[in-house]
Phi, psi and omega in degrees: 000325182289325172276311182312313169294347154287293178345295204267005183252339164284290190328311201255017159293289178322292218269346188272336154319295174320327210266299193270002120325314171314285160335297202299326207273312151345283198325325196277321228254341156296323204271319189298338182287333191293292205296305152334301191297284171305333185274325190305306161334289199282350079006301171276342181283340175256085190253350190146137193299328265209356155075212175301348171270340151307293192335276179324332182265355190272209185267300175312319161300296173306346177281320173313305186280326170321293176312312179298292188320303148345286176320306187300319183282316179321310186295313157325325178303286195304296199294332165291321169305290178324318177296257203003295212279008159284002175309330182297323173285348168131149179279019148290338188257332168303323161283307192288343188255000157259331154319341174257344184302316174256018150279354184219080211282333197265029135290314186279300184307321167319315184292305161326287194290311170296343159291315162290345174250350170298316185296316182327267204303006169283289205291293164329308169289347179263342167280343184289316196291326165324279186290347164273346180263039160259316167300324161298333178210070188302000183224101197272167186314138164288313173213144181288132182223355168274135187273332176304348171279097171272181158312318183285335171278334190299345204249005203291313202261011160251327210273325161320258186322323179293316183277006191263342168305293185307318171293347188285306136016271218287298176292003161268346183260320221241315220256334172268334144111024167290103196309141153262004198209218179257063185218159149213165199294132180288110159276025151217335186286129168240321176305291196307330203280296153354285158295287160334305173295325193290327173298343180280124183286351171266010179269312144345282191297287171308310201280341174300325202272299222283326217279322167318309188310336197283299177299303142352310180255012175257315192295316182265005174291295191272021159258321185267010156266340171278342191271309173311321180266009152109000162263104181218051157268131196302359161302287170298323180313311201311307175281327179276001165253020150279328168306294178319300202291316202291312205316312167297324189292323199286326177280311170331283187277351164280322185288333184272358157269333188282348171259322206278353193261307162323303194304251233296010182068018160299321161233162199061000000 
């Protein structure tokens, strides 16, 4: 008996060890993400006597405005997929959550006019940043050496035109109601509308292509809002850039089933 209670006073000994190892090792890679953090704050706050309108002219400002704005759309994102994908469960319950989406018009237009203006002011911040590095450096690199540079950043500003193309797109076929084919559009059937474009295979297919580009740029979106808010520490990039990588893939291949699941008759 004596020997087991030693045993078990070395286990929670071990683990207890384990713990503040854990701790010690953290602590540093925590208190440098705080101070990163603080230096950022405080950096923006004292940006210039002239308040938020200083703010805004500066770089660090239009970045500031990117991530928020970023954010706002990416929670869109989600929450339009999560409606989307009741197509799986049968067109009664995707038709009753868009019959309650428009039982409440002046939310949904609230909802509506903030996506627009967030896409504005994405975009607006994204050609101002745009003409300053070009202007800081009209002769771009012979050869590339960052290795933290990926395709999806090399391509942001392609990747870009393209999904703001695709939203026009999207909102002339599914939501003002342009047939894409030999069909018509329904203004309450969303499940037929759904299935009718979709069966079409290049309609299929564009939304499948935009919907990559869509992730590509949600993915170096959301790496480069951790860098902007002061987390760049080499410790954490590793992990946030795995964060970044799945939160696109998963809004990817949940936006890329829904067409992709009509086309092949899986669903309707």
């Amino acid at each position: 008996m004596k020997i087991g209670g030693k045993r078990r006073f070395e286990s929670r000994t071990t683990a207890s060890q384990i713990r503040g190892a854990r701790s010690q090792l953290l602590q540093p890679a925590i208190s440098s993400i705080m101070l990163r953090a603080m230096s950022q704050i405080n950096a923006w706050r004292d940006i210039g006597p002239s308040g938020l309108k200083s703010l805004f002219s500066q770089t660090v400002g239009l970045k500031v405005l990117m991530a928020v704005t970023g954010l706002a759309l990416v929670g869109f994102l989600v929450a339009h997929l999560a409606g989307n994908a009741l197509i799986f469960v049968g067109p009664e319950a995707i038709n009753a959550y868009s019959a309650e989406l428009h039982a409440h018009p002046e939310l949904l237009w609230a909802a509506r006019l903030g996506l627009l203006a967030s896409v504005c002011v994405h975009i607006v911040c994204a050609f101002k940043l745009w003409m300053r590095n070009k202007d800081a450096r009209p002769v771009g690199y012979k050869v590339r050496k960052d290795a933290a540079t990926t395709y999806a950043a090399r391509t942001m500003y392609i990747s870009g035109p393209i999904v703001f193309f695709y939203l026009f797109y999207h909102l002339a076929h599914l939501t003002f109601g342009t047939p894409m084919g030999d069909y018509e559009h329904s203004s309450t059937d969303v499940y037929a509308n759904l299935v009718n474009g979709f069966q079409i295979p290049w309609v299929a297919v564009s939304y499948m292509l935009a919907n990559l580009c869509v992730g590509f740029h949600i993915y170096h979106g959301i790496w480069s809002m951790t860098q902007s808010i002061g987390l760049n520490s080499p410790k954490v990039q590793p992990r946030l850039r795995s964060l970044s990588a799945a939160a696109a893939i998963l809004l990817t291949l949940g936006n890329i089933s829904i067409p992709l699941s009509v086309w092949l008759g899986l669903v309707g």
